[in-house]
N, C-alpha and C positions, 0 to 999 in steps of 0.2 A: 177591384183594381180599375184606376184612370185607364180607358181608352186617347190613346194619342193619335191615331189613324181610324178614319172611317171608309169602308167602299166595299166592292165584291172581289170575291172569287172568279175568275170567268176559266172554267173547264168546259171545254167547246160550247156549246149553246147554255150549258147549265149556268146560272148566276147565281151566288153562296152569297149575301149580303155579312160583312163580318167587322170586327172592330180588333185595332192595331193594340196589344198591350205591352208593357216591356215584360220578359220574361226575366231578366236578370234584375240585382239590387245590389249594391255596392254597401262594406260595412263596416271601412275605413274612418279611421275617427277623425272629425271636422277639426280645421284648423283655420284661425280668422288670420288674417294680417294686423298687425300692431305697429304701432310708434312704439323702438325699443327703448326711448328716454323716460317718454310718459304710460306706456301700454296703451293708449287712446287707439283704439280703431282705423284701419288704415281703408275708403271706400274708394271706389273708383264709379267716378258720379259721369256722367253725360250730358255733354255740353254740346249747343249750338254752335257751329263756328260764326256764321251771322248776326245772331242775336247775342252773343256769348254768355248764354246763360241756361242752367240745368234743363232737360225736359224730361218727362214722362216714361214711360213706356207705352202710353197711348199714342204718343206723339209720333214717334218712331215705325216708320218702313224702310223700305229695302229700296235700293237704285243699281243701277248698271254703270261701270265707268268707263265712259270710252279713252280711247288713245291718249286722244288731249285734254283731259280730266276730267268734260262734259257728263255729267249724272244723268242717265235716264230713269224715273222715277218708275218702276215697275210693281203692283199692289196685287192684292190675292185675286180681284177682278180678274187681272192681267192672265194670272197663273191657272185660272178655268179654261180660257180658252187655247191651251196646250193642241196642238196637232198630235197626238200622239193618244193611243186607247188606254195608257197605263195611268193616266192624271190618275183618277178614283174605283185605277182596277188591278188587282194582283192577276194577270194574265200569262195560264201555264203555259208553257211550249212545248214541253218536251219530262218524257219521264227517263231519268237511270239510275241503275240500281247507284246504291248509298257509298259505296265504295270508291266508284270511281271522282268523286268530289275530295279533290285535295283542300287537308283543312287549312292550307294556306291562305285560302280563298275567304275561309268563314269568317264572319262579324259579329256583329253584334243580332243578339237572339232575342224574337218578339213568340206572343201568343195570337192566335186568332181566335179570337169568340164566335159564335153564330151574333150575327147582330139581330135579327128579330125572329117570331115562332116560327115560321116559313120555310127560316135558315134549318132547322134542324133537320131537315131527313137531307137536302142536300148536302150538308155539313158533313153528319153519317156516311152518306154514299161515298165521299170521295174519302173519308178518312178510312173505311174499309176496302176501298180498291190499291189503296197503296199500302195498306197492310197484307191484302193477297198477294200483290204484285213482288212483296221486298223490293220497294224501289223509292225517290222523291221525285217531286215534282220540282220542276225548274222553273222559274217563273218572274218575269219583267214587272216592275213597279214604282212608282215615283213617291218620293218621300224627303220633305225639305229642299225643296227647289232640285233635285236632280232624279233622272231615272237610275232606277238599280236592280240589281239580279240577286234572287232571292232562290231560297231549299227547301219545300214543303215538304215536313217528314212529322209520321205520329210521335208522339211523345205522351204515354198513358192514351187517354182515352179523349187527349186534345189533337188540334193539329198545331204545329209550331212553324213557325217561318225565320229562318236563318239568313242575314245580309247575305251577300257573295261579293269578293271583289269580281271585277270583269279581269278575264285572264290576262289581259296586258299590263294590268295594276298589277300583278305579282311580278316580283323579280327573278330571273335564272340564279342559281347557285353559282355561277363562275367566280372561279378563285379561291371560294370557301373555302372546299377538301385542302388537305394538309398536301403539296407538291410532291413531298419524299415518297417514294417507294417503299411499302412498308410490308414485310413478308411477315404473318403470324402463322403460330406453330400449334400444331392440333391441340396441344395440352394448355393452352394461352384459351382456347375456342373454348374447348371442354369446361375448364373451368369459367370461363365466362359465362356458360350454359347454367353452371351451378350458381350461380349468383343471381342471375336473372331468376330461375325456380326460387329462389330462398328471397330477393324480394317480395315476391307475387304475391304474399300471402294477404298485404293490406291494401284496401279497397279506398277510395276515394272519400267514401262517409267516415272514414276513419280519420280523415287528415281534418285539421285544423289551421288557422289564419295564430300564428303565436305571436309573428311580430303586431298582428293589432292588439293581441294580449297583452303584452309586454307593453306600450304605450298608454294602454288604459292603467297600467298599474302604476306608471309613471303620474298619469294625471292624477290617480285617484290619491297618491304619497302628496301632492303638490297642494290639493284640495285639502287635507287632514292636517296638512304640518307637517306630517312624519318625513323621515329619512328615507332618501330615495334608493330605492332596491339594489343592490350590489350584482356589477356584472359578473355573472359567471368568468372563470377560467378558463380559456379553451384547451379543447382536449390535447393534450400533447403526446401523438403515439409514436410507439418505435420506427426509427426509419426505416423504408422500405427502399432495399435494394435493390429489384428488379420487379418488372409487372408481374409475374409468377408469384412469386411472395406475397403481393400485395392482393391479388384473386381469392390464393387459396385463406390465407388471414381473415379477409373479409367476410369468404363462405363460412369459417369454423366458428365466426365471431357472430353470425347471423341462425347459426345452428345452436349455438348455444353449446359448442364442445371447447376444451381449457385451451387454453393460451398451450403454444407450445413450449418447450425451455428456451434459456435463453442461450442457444447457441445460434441462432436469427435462420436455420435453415428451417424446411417444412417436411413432415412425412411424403414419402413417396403416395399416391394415392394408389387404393387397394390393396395397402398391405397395413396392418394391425399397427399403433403406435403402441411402443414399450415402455414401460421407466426405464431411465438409464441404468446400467450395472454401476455398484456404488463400490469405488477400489478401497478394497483394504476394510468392509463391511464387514457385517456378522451374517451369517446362511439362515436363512428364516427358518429353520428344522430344528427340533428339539434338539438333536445333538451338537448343535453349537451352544449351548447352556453347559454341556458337560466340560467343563475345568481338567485338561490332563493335568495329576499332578505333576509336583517339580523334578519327583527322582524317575519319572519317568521322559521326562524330556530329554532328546539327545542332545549333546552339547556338538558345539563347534568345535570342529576340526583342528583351529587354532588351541583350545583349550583341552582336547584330547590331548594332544602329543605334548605338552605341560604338564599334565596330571598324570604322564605315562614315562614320564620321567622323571618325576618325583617318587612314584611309587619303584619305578626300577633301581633307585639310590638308596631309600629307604631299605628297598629288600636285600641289597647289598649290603648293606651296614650290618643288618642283623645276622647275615652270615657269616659277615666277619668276624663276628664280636663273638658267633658259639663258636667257630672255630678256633678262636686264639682261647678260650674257655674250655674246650677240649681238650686242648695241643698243652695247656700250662700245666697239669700232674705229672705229666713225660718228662718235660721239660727240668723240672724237681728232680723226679729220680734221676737222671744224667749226672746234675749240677752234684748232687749227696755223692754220686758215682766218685767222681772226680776228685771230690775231694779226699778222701778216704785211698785212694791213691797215693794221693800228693803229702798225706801225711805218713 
């Protein structure tokens, strides 16, 4: 890796001679500027205002602009003779532990090399004192025309150096927080609590850059001729009614247990979810299979007292019918009586 800084280390008398590297790389896909008539290259070239005409990059230093527009031409010369011991020195000040450095503060993140054989046992020492210690070093440094405050802290078996903004380039939070008064309720906590455990599980190596995915797959469709990739649908979930709903949903959705039914309420937590009772179902036991037959069914009450008088008329009839069946040989001998009289 290019070294972009050269100088020491200065831990009290000791001098670490070490080289600046970027620790970070960027993996964003290049985009040119274009003329969107012709697609011709869009450059932005560097002109003399004097001469008005392109120059170099060799050509090119740096100036000061006073008030009244006066350029003072200031060159790398110039920039040696700094008043200050941090020109070509990472100079620690002060050690504390890692925690108390708010990462509001942090920047951009370099490596330090040992810059020559020399470098390494001091390089060592200090990189094992701050790993006894659990703590970083704090430390003053110039870099691109200005001084800056910097985190010496291990990283594997290197030491790494973190920018710092100075505390006064951070901004206070005022106003941020939400003004309303907002009262949350243990079971709001609790389940917050369970979502937080049920994210946790995925680590940072796990995550991926999708939207630079997604872009490459685009160029690569633009490159071939093909058709370019169809956006998904976004997910469209059921609304949520209140934040309670929407916790515990999240948790069961994260745990992998079923969607609840759809009456949009949620189990009580710590008590067992049921299937709903199904009205007017079959009893899952063998004896719901057994068919009562028909004549033993009892009828309705409506259709009792119909059938119990029909049967009472019916049984009428027929004792009427032996009675007059009876009663008609009596009847005979009277009539034979009578007559036999009358003659």
């Amino acid at each position: 890796m290019r070294s972009i800084w050269n100088g020491v280390i200065s831990f009290g008398l000791v001098r670490i001679p070490v080289k600046l590297v970027n620790a970070t790389e960027s993996h964003a896909v290049p985009f040119r500027e274009i003329h969107t008539e012709d697609g011709g290259r869009i450059r932005h070239r560097k002109f003399c205002e004097l001469e008005d005409r392109e120059v170099t990059p060799q050509e090119i230093s740096r100036g000061y602009e006073e008030a009244d527009g006066t350029i003072i031409p200031i060159t790398d010369e110039d920039l040696t003779h700094l008043p200050i011991p941090t020109a070509r020195t990472i100079e620690i000040v002060t050690f504390v532990p890692e925690d108390s450095i708010d990462p509001l503060q942090m920047s951009a993140a370099y490596y330090l090399a040992a810059g020559r054989a020399p470098a390494a046992r001091p390089y060592t020492l200090l990189r094992e004192a701050l790993k006894r210690g659990n703590r970083v070093a704090i430390a003053k440094f110039a870099l691109r025309g200005r001084e800056r405050l910097g985190m010496l802290r291990v990283v594997g078996d290197a030491i790494a150096l973190h920018g710092l903004l100075w505390p006064d380039e951070v901004r206070a939070p005022e106003g941020i927080a939400p003004a309303a008064d907002v009262t949350l309720h243990d079971k709001e906590l609790d389940l917050a609590d369970d979502l937080v455990d049920a994210l946790s599980g995925a680590g940072l190596e796990d995550l991926r850059d999708e939207y630079r995915e997604a872009v490459e797959q685009v160029v690569a469709a633009k490159i071939s001729g093909e058709a370019l990739p169809e956006v998904p649908e976004p997910e469209r979930g059921v609304e949520v009614l209140d934040l309670t709903t929407a916790l515990e949903r999240s948790v069961r959705a994260l745990r992998g247990e079923p969607e609840e039914a759809a009456t949009g309420r949620s189990p009580r937590r710590g008590t067992s979810r049921s299937s709903p009772k199904e009205t007017g179902g079959r009893k899952s036991t063998s004896t719901a299979e057994k068919k009562t037959p028909p004549s033993a069914r009892k009828p309705t009450s409506r259709t009792s007292r119909t059938e119990q008088r029909t049967t009472a008329k019916s049984t009428a009839k027929d004792t009427a019918g032996k009675t007059s069946a009876e009663k008609s040989p009596a009847k005979a001998k009277k009539t034979a009586a009578s007559r036999k009289r009358s003659a």
